[in-house]
FIROBA-188404 format. One record per residue (C-alpha): residue in one letter; x, y, z; residue number from 0. Coordinates in nm, 4 decimals. Layout:
> resn/u/v/w/resi
> A/X/Y/Z/NUM
...
REM end
This chain:
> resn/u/v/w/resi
> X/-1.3092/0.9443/1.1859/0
> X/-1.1108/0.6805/1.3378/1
> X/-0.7424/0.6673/1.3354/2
> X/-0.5332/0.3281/1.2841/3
> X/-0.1504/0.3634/1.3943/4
> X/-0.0962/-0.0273/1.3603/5
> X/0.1902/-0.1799/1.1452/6
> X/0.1068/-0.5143/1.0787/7
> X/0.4334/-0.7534/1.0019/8
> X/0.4787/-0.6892/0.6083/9
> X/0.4044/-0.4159/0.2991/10
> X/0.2034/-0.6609/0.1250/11
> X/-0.0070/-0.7071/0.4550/12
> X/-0.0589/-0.3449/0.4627/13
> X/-0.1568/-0.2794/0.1038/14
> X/-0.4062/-0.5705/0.1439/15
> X/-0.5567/-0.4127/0.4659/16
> X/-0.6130/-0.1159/0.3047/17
> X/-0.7476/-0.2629/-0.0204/18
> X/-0.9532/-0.4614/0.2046/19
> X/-1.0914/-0.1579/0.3830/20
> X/-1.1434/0.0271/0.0133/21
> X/-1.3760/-0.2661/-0.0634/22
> X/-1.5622/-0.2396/0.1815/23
> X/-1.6006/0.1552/0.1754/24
> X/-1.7368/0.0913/-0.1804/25
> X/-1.9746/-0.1077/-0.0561/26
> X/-2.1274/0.0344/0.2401/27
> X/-1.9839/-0.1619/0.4944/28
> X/-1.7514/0.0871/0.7090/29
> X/-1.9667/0.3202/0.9705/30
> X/-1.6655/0.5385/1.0075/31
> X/-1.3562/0.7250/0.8100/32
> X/-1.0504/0.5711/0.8559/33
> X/-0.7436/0.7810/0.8985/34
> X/-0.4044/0.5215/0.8672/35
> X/-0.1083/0.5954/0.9562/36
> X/0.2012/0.2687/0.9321/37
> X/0.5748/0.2628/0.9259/38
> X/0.7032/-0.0073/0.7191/39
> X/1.0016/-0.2196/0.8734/40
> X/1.1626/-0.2649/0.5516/41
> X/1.2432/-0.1051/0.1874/42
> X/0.9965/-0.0934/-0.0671/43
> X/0.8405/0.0711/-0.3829/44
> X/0.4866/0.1118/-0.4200/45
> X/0.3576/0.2651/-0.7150/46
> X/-0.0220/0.3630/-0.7789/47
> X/-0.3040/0.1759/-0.9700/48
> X/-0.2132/0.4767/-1.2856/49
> X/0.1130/0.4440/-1.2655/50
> X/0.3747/0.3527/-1.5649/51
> X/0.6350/0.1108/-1.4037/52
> X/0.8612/0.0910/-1.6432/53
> X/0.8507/0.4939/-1.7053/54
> X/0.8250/0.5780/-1.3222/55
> X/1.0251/0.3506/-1.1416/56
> X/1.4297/0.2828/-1.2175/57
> X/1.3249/-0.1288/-1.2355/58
> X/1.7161/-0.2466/-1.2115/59
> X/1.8549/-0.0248/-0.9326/60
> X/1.5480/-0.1290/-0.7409/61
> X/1.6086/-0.5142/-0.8803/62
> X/1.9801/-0.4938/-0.8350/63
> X/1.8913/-0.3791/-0.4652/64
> X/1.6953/-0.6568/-0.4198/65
> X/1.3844/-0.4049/-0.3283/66
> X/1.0390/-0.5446/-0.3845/67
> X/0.7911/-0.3658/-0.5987/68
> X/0.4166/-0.3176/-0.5079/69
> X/0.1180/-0.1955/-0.6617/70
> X/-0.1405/-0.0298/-0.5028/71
> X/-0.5321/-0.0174/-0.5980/72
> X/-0.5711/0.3373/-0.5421/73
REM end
């Protein structure tokens, strides 16, 4: 297993490295678990691939807030 500590400069970055990564777990081409770890520099919601936005997540606080909203493949 390998462990990846690195932040890189935005959530949307992250959430494509990781999708990236998923694809290519999927399809054979990662030799090792990866174990990642990031700390986001700024506010955001991320909800899963399942999830029910407009049941899960309180969409005008987080608009009124001016918070971005993500969704995640996984």
């Amino acid at each position: 297993m390998q462990l990846f500590t690195d932040s890189l400069s935005t959530p949307a970055e992250n959430l494509a490295l990781e999708e990236a990564w998923l694809d290519m777990a999927e399809e054979g081409g990662l030799d090792t678990e990866i174990l990642r770890v990031w700390e986001p520099t700024s506010t955001f919601v991320v909800v899963g691939r399942g999830s029910q936005i407009a049941r899960e997540v309180h969409l005008a606080a987080i608009e009124a807030a001016g918070v971005p909203l993500m969704r995640r493949v996984s």
